[in-house]
C-alpha atoms as a printed R data frame, in Angstrom:
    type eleno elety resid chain resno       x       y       z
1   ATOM     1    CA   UNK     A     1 -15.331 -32.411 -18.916
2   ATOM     2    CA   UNK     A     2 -18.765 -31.075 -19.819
3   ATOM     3    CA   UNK     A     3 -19.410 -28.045 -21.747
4   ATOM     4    CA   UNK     A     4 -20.778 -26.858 -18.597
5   ATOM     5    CA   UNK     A     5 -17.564 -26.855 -16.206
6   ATOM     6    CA   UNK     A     6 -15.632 -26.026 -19.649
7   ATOM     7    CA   UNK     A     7 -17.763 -22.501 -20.182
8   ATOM     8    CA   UNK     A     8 -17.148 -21.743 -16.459
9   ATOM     9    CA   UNK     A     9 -13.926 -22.198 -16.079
10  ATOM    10    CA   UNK     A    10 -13.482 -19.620 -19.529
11  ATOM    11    CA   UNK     A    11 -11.721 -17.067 -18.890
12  ATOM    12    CA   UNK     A    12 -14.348 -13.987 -19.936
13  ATOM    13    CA   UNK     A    13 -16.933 -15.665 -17.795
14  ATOM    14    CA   UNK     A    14 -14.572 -16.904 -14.704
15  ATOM    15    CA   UNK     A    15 -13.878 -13.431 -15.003
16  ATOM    16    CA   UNK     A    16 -17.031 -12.122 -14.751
17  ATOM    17    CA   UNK     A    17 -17.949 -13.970 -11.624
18  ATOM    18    CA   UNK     A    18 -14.814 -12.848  -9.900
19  ATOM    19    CA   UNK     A    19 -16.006  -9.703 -10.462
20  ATOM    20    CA   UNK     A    20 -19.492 -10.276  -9.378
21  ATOM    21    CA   UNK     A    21 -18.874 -12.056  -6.155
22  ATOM    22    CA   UNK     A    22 -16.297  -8.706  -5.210
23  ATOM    23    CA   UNK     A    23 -19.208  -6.526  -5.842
24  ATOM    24    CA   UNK     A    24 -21.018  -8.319  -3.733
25  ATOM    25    CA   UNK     A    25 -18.350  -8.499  -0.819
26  ATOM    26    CA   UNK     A    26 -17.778  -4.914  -1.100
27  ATOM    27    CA   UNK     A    27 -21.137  -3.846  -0.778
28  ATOM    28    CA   UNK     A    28 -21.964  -6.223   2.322
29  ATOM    29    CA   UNK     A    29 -18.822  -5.010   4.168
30  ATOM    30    CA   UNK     A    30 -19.544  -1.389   3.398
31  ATOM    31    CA   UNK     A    31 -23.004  -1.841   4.516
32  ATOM    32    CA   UNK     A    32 -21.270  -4.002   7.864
33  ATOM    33    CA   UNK     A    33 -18.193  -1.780   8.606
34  ATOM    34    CA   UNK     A    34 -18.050   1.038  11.708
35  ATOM    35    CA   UNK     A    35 -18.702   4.669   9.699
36  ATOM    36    CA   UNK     A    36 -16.418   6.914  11.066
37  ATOM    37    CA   UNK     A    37 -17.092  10.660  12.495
38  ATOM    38    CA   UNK     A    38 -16.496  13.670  10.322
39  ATOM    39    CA   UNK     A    39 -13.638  15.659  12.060
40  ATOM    40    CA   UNK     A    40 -11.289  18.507  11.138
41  ATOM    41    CA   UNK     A    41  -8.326  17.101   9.471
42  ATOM    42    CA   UNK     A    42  -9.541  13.820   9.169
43  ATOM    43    CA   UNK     A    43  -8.533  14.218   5.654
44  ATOM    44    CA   UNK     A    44  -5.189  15.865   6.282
45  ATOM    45    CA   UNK     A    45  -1.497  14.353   5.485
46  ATOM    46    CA   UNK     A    46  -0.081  12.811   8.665
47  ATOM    47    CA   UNK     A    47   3.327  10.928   9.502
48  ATOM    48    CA   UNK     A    48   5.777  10.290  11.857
49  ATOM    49    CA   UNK     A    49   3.121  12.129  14.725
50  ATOM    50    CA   UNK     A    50   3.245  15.080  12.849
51  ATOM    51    CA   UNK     A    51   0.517  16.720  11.951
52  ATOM    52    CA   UNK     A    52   1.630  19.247   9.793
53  ATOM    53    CA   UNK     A    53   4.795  19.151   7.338
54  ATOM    54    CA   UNK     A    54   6.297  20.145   4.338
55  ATOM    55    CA   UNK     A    55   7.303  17.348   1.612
56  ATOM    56    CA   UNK     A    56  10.558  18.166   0.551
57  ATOM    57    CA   UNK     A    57  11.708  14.953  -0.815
58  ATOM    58    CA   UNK     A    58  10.608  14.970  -4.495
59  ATOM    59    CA   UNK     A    59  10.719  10.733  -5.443
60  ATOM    60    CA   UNK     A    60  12.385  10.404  -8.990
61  ATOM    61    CA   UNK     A    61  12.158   7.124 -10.475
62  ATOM    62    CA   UNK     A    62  15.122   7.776 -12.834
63  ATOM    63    CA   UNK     A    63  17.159   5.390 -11.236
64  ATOM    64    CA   UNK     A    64  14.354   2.789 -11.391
65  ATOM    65    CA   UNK     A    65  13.280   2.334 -14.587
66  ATOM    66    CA   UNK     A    66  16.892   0.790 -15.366
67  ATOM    67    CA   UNK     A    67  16.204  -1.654 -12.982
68  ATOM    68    CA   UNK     A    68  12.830  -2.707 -14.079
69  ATOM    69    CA   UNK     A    69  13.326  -2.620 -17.519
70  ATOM    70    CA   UNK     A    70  16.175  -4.977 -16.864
71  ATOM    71    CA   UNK     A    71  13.839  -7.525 -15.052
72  ATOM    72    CA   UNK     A    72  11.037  -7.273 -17.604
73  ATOM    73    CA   UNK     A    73  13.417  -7.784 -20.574
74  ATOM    74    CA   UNK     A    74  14.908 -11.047 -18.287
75  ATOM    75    CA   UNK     A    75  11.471 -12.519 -17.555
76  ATOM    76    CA   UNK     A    76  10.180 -12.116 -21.072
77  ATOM    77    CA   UNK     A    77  13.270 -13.787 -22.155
78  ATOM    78    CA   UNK     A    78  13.131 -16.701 -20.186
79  ATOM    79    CA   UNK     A    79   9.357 -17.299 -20.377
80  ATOM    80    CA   UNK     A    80   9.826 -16.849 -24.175
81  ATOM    81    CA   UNK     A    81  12.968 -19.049 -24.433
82  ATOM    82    CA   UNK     A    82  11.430 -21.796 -21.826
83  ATOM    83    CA   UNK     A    83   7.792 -22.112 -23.488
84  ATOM    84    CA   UNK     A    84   9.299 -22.679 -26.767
85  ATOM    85    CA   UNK     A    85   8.645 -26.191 -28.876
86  ATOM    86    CA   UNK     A    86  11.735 -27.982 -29.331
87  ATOM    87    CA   UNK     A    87  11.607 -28.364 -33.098
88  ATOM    88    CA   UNK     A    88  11.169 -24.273 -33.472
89  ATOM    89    CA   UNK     A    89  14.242 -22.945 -32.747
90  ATOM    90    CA   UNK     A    90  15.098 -19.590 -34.941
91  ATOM    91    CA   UNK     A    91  12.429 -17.845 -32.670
92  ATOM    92    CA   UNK     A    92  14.105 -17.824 -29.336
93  ATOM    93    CA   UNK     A    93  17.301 -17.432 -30.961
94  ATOM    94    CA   UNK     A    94  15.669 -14.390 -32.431
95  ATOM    95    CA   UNK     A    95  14.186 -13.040 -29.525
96  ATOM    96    CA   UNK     A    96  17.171 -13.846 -27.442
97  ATOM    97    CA   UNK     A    97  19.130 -11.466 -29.912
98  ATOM    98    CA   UNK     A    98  16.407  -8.641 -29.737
99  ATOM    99    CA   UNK     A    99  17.098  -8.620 -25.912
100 ATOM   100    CA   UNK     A   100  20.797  -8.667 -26.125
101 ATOM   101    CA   UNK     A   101  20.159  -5.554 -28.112
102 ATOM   102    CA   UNK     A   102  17.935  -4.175 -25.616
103 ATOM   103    CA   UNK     A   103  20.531  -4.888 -22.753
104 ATOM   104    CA   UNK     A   104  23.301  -3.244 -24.622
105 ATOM   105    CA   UNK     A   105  21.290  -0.277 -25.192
106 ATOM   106    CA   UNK     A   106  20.162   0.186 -22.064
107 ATOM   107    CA   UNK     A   107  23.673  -0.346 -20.441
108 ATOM   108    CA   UNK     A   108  25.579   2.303 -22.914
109 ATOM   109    CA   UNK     A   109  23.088   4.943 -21.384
């Protein structure tokens, strides 16, 4: 590989041109898309072919976070305990105690 392709595919400057080339697609479509016609209530909250209501359902993501923080401390886990060399062992075994710990915890609240 040349140090061409190998300073292009890095991941600062791969970066970079991901972000140049969505400039550049957002300004052509903005510049290519229908503009729309200012109206009264175009802005306004609408659902369920109602024009008007009143939010009464107040979302609470108590119940949630259990959930997720159960996932992330699984996925962690595994990516830490499967990306592991074979001859470095007290590391996972570490880390695989830290998230026991963390799953107790959260599963005494």
């Amino acid at each position: 590989m040349s140090m061409g392709s190998f300073l292009i595919l890095s991941p600062p400057i791969a970066f970079l041109i991901f972000i140049i080339v969505g400039l550049g697609l957002s300004i052509v479509a903005s510049r290519i898309s229908a503009v729309g016609t200012e109206s009264e209530g175009k802005y306004k909250a609408y659902a369920c072919g109602q024009s008007s209501f009143n939010n009464l359902v107040r979302p609470d993501y108590r119940q949630f976070f259990p959930v997720a923080y159960f996932f992330t401390i699984m996925h962690v886990l595994v990516l830490v305990v499967a990306t592991v060399p074979t001859d470095a062992l007290t590391l996972p075994l570490l880390y695989v105690a830290v998230g026991v710990l963390a799953l107790v915890i959260l599963f005494r609240r």
